[in-house]
Residue frames relative to the residue before (quaternion, step in Angstrom):
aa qw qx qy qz dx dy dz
X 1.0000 0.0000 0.0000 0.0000 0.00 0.00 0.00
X 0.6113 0.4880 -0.3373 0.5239 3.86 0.91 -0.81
X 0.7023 0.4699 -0.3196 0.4288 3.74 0.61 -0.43
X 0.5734 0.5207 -0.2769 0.5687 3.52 1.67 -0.71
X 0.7748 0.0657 -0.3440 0.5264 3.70 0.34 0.00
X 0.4819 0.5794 -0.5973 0.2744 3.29 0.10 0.61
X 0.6902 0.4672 -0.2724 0.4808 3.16 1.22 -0.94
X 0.5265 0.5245 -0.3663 0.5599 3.56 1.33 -0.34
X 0.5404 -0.5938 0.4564 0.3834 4.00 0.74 -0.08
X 0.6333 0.4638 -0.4427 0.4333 3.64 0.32 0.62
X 0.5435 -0.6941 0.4669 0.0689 3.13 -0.31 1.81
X 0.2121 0.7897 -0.5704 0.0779 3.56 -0.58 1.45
X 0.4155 -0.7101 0.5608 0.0934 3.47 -0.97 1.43
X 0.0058 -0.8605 0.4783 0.1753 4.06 -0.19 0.90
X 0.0302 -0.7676 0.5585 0.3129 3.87 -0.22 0.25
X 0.1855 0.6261 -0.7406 0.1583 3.15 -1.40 0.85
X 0.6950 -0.4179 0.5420 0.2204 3.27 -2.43 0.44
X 0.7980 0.2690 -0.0920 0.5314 3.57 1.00 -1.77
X 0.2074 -0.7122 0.6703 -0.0210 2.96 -0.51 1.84
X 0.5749 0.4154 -0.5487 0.4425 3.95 0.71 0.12
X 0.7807 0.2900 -0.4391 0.3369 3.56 0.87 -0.56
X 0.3045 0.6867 -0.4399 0.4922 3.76 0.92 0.20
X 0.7845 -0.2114 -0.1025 0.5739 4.09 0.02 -0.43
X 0.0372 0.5820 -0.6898 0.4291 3.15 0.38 2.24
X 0.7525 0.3119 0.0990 0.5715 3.41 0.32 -1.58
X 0.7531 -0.5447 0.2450 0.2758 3.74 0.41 0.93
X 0.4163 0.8261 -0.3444 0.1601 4.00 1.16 -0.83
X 0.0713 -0.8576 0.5019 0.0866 3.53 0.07 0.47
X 0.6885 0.1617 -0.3215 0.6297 3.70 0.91 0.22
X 0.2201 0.7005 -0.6786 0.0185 3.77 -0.82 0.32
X 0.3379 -0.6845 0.6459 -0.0047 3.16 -1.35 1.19
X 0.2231 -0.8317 0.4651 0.2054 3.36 -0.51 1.54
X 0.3523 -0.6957 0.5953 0.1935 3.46 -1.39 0.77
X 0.5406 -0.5115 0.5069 0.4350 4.06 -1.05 0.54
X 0.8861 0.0590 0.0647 0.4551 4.15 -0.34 -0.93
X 0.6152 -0.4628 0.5105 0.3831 3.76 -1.30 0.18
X 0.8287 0.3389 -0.1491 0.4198 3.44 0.72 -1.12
X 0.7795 0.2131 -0.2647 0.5262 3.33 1.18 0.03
X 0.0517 -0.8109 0.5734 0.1046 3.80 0.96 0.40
X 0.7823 0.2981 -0.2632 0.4794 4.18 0.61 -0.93
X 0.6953 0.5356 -0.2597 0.4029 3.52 1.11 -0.92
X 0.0321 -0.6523 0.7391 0.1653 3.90 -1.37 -0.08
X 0.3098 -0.7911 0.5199 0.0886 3.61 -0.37 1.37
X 0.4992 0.7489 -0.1697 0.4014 3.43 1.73 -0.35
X 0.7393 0.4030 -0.0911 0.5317 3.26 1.38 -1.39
X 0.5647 -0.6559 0.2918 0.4071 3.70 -0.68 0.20
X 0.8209 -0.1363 0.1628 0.5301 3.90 -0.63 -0.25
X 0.9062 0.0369 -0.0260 0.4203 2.67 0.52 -2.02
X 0.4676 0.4836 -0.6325 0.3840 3.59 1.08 0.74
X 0.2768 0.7219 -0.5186 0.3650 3.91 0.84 -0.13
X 0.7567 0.4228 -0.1252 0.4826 2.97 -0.06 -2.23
X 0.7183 0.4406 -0.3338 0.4225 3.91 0.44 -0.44
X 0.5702 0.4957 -0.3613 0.5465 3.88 1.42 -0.42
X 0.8007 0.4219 -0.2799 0.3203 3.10 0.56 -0.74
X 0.6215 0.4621 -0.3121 0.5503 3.66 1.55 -0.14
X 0.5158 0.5324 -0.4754 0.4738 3.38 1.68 0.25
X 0.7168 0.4414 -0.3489 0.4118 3.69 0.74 -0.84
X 0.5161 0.5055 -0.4148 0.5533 3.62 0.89 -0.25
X 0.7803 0.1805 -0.2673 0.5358 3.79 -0.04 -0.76
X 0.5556 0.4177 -0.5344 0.4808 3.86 0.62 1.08
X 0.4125 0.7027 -0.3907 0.4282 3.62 1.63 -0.36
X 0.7564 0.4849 -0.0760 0.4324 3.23 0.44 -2.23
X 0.7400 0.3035 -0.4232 0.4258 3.58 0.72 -0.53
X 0.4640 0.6008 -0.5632 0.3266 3.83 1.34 -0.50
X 0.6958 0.4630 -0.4109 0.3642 3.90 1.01 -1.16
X 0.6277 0.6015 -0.2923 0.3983 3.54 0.94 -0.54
X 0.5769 0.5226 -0.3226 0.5385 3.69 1.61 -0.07
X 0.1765 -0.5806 0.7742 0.1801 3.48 -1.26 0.79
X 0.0199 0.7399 -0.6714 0.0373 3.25 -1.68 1.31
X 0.4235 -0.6841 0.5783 0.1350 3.20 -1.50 0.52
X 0.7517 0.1538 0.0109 0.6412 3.72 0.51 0.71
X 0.5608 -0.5696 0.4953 0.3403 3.55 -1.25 0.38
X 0.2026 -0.8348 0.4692 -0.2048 3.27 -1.07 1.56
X 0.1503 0.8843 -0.4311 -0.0982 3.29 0.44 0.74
X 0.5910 -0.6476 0.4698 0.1029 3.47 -1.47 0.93
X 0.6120 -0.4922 0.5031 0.3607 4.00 -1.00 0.76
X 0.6747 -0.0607 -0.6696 -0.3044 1.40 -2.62 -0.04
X 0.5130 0.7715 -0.2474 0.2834 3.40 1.51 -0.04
X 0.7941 -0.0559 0.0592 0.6024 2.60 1.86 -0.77
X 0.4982 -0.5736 0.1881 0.6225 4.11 -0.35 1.17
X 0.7174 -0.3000 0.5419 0.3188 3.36 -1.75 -0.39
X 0.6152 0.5368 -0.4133 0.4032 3.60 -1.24 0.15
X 0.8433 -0.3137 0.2430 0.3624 3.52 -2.01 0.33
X 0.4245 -0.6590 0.5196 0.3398 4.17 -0.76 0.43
X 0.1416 0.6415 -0.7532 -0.0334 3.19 -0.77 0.48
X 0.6800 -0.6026 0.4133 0.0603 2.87 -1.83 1.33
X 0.3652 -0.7677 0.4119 0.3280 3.78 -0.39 0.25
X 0.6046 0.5842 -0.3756 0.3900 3.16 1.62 -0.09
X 0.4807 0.5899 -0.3951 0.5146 3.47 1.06 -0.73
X 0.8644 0.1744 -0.3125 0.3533 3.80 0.66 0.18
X 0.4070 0.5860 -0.3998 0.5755 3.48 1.85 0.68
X 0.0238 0.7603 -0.6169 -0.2022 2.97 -1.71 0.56
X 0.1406 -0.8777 0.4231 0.1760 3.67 -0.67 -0.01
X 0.5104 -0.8119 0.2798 -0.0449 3.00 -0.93 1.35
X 0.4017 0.8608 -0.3099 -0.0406 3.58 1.31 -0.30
X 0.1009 -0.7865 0.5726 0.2080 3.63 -0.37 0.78
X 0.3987 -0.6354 0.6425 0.1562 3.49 -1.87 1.45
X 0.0388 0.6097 -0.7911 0.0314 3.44 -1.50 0.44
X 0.4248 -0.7427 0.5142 0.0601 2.91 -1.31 1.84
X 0.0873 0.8540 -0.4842 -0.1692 3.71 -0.16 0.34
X 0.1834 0.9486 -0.2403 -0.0940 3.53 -0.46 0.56
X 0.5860 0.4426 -0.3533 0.5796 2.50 1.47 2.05
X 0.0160 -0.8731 0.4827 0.0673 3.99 -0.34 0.63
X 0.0042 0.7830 -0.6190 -0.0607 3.06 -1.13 0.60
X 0.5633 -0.5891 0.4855 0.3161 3.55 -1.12 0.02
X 0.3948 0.8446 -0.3573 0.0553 3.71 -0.15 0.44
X 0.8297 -0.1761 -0.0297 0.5288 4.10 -0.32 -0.09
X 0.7283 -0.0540 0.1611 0.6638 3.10 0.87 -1.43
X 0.7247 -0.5991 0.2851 0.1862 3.32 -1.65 0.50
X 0.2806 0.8493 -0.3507 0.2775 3.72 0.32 0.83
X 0.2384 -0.8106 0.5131 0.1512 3.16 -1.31 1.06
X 0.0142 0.8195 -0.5717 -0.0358 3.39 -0.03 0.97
X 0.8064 -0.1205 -0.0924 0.5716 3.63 -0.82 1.47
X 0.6419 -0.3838 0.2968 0.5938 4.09 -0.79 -0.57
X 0.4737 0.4214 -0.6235 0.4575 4.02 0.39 1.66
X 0.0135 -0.7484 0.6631 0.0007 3.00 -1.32 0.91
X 0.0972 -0.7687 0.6318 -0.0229 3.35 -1.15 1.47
X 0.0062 0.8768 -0.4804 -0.0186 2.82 -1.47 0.93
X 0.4984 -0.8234 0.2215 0.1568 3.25 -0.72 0.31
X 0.4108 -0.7744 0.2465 0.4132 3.18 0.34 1.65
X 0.6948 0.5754 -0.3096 0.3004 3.59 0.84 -1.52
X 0.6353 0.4300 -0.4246 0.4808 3.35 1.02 -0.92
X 0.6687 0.5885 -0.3588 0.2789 3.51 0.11 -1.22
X 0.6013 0.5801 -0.2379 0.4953 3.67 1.40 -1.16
X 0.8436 0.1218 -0.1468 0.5019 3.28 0.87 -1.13
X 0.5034 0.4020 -0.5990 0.4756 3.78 0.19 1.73
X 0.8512 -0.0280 -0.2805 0.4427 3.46 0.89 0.08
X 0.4686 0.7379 -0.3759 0.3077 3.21 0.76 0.79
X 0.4178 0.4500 -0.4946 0.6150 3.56 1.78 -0.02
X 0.3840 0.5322 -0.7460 0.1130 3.11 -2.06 0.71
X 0.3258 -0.7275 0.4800 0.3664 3.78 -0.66 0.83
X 0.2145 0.7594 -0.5022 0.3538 3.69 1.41 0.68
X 0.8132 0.2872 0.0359 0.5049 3.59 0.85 -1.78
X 0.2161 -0.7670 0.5668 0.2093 3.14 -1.03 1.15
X 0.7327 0.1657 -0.1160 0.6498 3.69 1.34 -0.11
X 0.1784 0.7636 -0.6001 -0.1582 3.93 -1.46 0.08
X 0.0669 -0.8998 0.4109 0.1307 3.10 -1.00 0.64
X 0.3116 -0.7970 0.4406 0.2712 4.10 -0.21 0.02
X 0.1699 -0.5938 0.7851 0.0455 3.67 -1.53 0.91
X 0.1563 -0.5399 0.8243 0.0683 2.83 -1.83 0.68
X 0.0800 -0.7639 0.5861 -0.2580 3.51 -0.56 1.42
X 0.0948 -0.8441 0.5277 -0.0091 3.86 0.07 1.96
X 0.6856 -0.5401 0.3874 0.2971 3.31 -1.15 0.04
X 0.7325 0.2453 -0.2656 0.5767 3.55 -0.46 1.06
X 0.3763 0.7700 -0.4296 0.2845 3.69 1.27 0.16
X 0.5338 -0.6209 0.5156 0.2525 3.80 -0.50 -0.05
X 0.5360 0.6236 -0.3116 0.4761 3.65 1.25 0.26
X 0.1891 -0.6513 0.7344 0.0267 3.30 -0.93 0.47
X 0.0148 -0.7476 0.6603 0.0700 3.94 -1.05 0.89
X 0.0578 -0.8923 0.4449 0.0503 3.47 -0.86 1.22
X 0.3964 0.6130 -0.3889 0.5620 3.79 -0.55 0.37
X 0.3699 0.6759 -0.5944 0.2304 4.03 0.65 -0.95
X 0.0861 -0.8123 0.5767 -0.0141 3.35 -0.76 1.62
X 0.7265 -0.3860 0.1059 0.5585 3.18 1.60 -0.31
X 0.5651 -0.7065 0.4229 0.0504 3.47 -1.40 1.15
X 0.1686 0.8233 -0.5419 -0.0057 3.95 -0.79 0.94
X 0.2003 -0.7513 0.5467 0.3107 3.29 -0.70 0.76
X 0.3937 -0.7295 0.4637 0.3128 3.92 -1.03 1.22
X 0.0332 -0.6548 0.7533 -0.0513 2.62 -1.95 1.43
X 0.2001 -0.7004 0.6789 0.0917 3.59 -1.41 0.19
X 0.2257 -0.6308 0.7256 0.1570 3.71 -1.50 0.55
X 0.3002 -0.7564 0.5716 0.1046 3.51 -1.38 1.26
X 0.5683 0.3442 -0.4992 0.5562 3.33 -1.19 1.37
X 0.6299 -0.6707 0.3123 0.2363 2.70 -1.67 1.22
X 0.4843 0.5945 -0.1954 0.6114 3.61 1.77 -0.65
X 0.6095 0.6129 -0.3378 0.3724 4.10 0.72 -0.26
X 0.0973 0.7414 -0.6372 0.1868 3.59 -0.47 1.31
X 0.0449 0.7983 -0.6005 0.0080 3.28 -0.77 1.48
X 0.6451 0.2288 -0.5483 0.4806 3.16 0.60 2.16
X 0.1639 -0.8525 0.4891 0.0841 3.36 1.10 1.44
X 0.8447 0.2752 -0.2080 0.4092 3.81 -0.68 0.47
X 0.6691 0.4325 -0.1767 0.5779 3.28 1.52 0.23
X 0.6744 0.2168 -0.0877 0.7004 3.52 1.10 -0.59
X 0.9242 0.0412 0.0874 0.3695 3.33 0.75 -0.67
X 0.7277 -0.3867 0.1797 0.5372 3.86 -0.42 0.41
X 0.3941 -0.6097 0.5342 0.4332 3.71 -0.75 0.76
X 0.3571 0.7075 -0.6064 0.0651 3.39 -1.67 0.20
X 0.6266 -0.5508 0.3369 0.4364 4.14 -0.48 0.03
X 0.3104 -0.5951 0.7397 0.0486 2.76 -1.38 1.41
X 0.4295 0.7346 -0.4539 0.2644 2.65 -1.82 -0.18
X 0.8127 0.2512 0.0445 0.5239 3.72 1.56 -0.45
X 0.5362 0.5246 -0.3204 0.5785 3.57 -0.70 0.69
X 0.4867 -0.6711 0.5318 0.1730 2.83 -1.61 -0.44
X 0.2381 -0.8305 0.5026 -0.0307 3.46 -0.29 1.59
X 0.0305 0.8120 -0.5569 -0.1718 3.66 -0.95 0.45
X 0.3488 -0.7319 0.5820 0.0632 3.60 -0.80 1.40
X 0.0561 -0.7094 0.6953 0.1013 3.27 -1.39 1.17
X 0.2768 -0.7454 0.6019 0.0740 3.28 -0.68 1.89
X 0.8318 0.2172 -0.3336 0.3869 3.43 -1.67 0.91
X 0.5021 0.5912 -0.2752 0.5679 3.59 1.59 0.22
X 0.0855 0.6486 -0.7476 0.1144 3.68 -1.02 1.08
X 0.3124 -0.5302 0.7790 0.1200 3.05 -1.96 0.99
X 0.1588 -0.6453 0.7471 0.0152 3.93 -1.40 1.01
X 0.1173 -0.6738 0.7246 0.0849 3.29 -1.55 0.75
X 0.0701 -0.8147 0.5748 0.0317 3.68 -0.08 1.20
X 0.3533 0.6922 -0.6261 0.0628 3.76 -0.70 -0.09
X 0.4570 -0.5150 0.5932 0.4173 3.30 -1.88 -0.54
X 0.0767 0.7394 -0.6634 -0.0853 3.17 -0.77 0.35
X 0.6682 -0.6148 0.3958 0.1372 3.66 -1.33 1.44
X 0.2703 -0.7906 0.4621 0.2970 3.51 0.45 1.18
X 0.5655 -0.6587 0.4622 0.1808 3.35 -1.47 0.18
X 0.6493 -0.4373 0.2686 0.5613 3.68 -0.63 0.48
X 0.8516 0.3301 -0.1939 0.3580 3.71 0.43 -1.00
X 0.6097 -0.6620 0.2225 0.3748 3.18 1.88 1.45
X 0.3178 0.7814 -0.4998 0.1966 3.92 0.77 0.22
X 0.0930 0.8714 -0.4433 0.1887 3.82 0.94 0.49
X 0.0820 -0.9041 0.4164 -0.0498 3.27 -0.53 1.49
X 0.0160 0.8648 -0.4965 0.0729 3.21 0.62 1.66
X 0.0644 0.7328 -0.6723 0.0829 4.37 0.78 0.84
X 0.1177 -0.7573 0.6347 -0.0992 3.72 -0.95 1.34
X 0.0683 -0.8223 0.5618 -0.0602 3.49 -0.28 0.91
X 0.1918 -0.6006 0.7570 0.1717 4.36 -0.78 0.90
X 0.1025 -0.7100 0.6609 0.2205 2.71 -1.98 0.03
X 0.4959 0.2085 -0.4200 0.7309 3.83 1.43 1.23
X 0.7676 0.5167 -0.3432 0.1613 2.61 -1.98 -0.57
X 0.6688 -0.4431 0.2582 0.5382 4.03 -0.87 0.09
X 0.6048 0.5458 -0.3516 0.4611 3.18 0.66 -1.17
X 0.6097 0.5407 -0.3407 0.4689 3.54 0.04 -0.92
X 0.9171 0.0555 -0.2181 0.3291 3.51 -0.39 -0.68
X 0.2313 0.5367 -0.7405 0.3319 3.42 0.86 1.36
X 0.6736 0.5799 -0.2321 0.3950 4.16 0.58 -0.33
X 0.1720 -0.7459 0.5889 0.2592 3.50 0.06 0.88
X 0.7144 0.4332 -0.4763 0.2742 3.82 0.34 -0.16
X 0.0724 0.7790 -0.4392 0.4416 3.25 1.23 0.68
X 0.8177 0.3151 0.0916 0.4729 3.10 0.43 -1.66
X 0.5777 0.3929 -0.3038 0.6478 3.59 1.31 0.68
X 0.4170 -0.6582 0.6085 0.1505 3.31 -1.23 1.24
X 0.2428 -0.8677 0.4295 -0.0603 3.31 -0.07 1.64
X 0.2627 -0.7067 0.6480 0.1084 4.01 -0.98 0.80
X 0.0188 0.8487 -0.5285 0.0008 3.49 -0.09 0.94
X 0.4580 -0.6696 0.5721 0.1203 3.73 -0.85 1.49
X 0.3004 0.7866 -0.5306 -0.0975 3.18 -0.80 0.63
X 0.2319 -0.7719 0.5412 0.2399 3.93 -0.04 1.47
X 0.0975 -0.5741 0.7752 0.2449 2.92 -1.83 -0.70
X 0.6886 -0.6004 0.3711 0.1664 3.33 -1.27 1.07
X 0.3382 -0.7441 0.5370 0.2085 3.42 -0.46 0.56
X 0.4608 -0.7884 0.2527 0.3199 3.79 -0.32 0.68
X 0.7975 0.1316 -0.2789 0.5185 3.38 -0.60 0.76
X 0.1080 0.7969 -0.4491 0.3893 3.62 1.23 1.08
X 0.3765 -0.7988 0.4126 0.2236 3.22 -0.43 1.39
X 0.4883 -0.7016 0.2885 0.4314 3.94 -0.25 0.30
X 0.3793 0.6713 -0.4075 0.4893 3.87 1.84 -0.82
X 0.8953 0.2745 -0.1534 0.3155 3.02 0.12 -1.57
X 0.4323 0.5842 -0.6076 0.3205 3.59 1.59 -0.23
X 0.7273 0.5268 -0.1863 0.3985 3.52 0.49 -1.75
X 0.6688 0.3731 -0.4741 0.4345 3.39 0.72 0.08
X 0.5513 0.4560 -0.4231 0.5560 3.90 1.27 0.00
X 0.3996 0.6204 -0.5655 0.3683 3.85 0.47 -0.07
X 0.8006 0.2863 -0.1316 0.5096 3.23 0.32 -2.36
X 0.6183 0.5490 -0.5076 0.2421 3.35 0.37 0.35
X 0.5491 0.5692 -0.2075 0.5758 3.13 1.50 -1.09
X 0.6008 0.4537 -0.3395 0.5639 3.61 0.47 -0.14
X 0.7518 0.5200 -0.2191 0.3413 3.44 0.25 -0.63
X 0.4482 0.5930 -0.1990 0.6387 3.33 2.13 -1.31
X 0.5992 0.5975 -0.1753 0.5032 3.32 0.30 -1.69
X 0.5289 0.7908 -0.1906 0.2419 4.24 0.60 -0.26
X 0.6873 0.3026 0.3287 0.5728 1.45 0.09 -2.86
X 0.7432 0.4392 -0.3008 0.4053 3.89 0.77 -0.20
X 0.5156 0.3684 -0.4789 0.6075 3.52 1.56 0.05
X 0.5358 0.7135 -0.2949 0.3418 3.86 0.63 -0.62
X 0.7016 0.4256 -0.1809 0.5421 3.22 0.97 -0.90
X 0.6235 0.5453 -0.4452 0.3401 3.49 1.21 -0.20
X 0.2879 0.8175 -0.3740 0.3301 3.59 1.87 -0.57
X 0.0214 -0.6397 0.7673 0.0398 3.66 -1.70 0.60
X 0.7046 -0.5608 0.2948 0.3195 3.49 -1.10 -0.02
X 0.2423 -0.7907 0.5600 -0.0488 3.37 -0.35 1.39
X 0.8327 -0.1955 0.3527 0.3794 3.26 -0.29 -0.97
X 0.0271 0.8424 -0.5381 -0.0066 3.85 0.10 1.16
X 0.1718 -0.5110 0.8401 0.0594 3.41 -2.04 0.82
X 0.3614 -0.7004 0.5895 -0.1769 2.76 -1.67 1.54
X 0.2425 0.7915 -0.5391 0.1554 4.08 0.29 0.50
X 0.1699 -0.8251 0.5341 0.0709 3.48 -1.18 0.87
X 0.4649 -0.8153 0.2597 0.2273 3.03 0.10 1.44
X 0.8256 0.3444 -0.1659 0.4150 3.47 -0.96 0.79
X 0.5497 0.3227 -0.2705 0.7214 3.38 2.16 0.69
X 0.3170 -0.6494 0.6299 0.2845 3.92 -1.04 0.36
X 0.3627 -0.5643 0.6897 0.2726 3.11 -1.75 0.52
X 0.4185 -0.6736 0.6015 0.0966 2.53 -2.30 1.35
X 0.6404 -0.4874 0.3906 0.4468 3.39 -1.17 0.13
X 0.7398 0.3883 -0.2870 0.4686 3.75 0.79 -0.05
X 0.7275 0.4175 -0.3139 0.4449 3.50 1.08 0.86
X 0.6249 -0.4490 0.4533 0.4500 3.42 -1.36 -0.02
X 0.3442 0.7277 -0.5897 0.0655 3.43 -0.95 0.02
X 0.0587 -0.7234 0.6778 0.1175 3.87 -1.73 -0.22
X 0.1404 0.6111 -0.7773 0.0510 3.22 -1.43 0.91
X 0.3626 -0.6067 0.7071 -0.0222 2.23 -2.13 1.00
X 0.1826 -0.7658 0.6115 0.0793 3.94 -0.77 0.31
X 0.5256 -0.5242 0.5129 0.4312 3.53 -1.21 -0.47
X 0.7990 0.2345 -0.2567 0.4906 3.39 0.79 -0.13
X 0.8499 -0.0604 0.0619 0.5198 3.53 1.13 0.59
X 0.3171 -0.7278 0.5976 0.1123 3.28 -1.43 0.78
X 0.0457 -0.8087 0.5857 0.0292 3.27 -1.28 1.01
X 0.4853 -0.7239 0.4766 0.1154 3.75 -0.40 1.76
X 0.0594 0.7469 -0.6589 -0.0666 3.84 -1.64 0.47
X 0.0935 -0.7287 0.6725 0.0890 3.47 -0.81 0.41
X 0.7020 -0.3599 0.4090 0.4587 3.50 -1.43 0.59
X 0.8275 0.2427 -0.3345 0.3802 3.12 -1.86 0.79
X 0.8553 0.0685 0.2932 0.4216 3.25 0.38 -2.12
X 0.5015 -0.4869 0.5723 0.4289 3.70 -1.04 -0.01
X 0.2564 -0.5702 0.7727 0.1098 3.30 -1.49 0.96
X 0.4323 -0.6356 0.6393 -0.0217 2.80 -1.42 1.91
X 0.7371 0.1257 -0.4700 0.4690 3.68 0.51 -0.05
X 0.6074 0.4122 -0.6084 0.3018 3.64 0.25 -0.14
X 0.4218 0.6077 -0.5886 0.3260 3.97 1.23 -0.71
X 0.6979 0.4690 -0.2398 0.4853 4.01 0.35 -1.73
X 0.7119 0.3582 -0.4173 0.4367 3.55 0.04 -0.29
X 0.5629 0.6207 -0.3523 0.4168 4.05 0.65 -0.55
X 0.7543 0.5001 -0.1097 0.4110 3.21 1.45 -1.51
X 0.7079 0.4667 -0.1607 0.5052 3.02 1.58 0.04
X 0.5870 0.5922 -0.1725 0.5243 3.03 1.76 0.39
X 0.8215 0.1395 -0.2998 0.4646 3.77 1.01 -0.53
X 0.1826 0.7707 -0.6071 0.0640 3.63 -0.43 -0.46
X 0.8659 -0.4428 0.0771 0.2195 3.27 -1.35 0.17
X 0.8282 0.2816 -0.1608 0.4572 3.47 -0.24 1.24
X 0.5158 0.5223 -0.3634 0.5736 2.78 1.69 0.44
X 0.6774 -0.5022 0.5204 0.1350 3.11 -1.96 1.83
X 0.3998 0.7386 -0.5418 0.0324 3.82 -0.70 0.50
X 0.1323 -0.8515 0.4986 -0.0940 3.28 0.65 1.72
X 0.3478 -0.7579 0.5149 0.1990 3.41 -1.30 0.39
């Protein structure tokens, strides 16, 4: 809408944090804000220096309308005056894929060529304390099995960020802050499942996700087709329900990054953020709803088919 009347000649001033998503979508004045959640507010300062940030960004608002510009332009107090430049155009991101295409359960955690073993005890105990659960357990559940897993509360495919500072679900596992950079390792053909019951709520929100792994039904589901680690808690008693489900996706999320970390270097895609790849380079992207692969020359047709068989709904693909 700010890009529609601007172009219609009505001068629009946007405040926001995401100045990539601001001249994403066309904005020529954007006024940076300190936080998603507080774009007018600095919870930091007292009352009345608050009250004095916040009549600064408004009267940085009014002069952005009061500015003829030529290009997208972003505005104080958050940051100096002058042309936007994206933060991607200085991030890069690394993510290396390792095919795996076979699990087993076994001493300790490790990827040894495209087998990955793991280890129930460890895996149980790094994400299995929470005073959320009063019990957890794990399946390892292959494709074409006879099983059916119900309850399916939700789906990740495991990844990890290297370095000791590296969180590749930054505001969920860890301090909010930008992703996007570093180096990520992805375990392709691998899904973590959080299955439980969870006790619908007065306003009936019951979560009955059901997943085959043969049969018709089955392959309307690419995870079907992924050799699957399936979480299963059990509530601790008198466990609030917010918080039961908010340990689920957490434990799933741990769970990730801890088969992830068993990973060595396989095979790397390269993408620099804030330029497309061409058809004559390396590169990788990843979306929220999918990932699409290049190799020199051309488009690899199996990595195209493998990618496609990996995201779909409800799955976690963090960077």
């Amino acid at each position: 809408m700010a890009k529609e009347l601007d172009r219609l000649g009505l001068p629009v001033a946007l405040i926001t944090c995401l100045v990539d998503v601001g001249a994403l979508i066309g904005v020529n004045r954007i006024v940076t804000a300190p936080a998603i959640v507080h774009p007018l507010g600095q919870p930091s300062l007292s009352l009345e220096g608050e009250r004095a940030f916040r009549r600064q960004v408004v009267e940085r608002a009014l002069e952005a309308l009061r500015t003829d510009v030529t290009g997208r332009r972003c505005f104080g107090p958050t940051v100096p005056d002058g042309p936007c430049v994206a933060w991607r155009s200085a991030v890069k991101l690394t993510v290396q894929i390792f095919d795996v295409q076979s699990v087993e359960f076994g001493p300790r955690t490790l990827l040894e060529g495209h087998h990955l073993v793991v280890s129930r005890e460890e895996l149980l105990d790094r994400v299995g304390r929470d005073p959320a659960f009063a019990a957890m357990d794990v399946r390892l559940i292959r494709p074409g099995e006879r099983k059916r897993i119900l309850n399916v509360l939700g789906i990740t495919e495991p990844r990890a960020k290297l370095g000791p500072d590296g969180e590749v679900f930054p505001g969920l596992l860890g301090p909010l802050k930008i992703a996007g950079s570093g180096i990520t390792h992805v375990l392709r053909n691998v899904a973590v499942i959080e299955a439980g019951f969870v006790k619908p709520s007065t306003e009936g929100d019951a979560r009955q996700g059901v997943l085959d792994m043969r049969g018709s039904i089955g392959a309307l589901s690419p995870f079907s087709r992924t050799l699957n680690l399936v979480l299963l808690p059990s509530p601790a008693p008198g466990v609030d329900r917010v918080e039961y489900i908010r340990a689920i996706n957490r434990v799933g999320l741990k769970a990730s990054v801890y088969l992830a970390r068993a990973a060595t270097v396989d095979r790397l895609w390269h993408r620099a953020p804030g330029r497309p790849v061409s058809e004559n380079e390396e590169g990788f992207f990843v979306s929220s709803r999918g990932s699409a692969m290049r190799e020199k020359g051309a488009l690899n047709e199996a990595a195209r088919r493998r990618s496609l068989r990996t995201p779909g709904m409800g799955i976690n693909r963090a960077r």
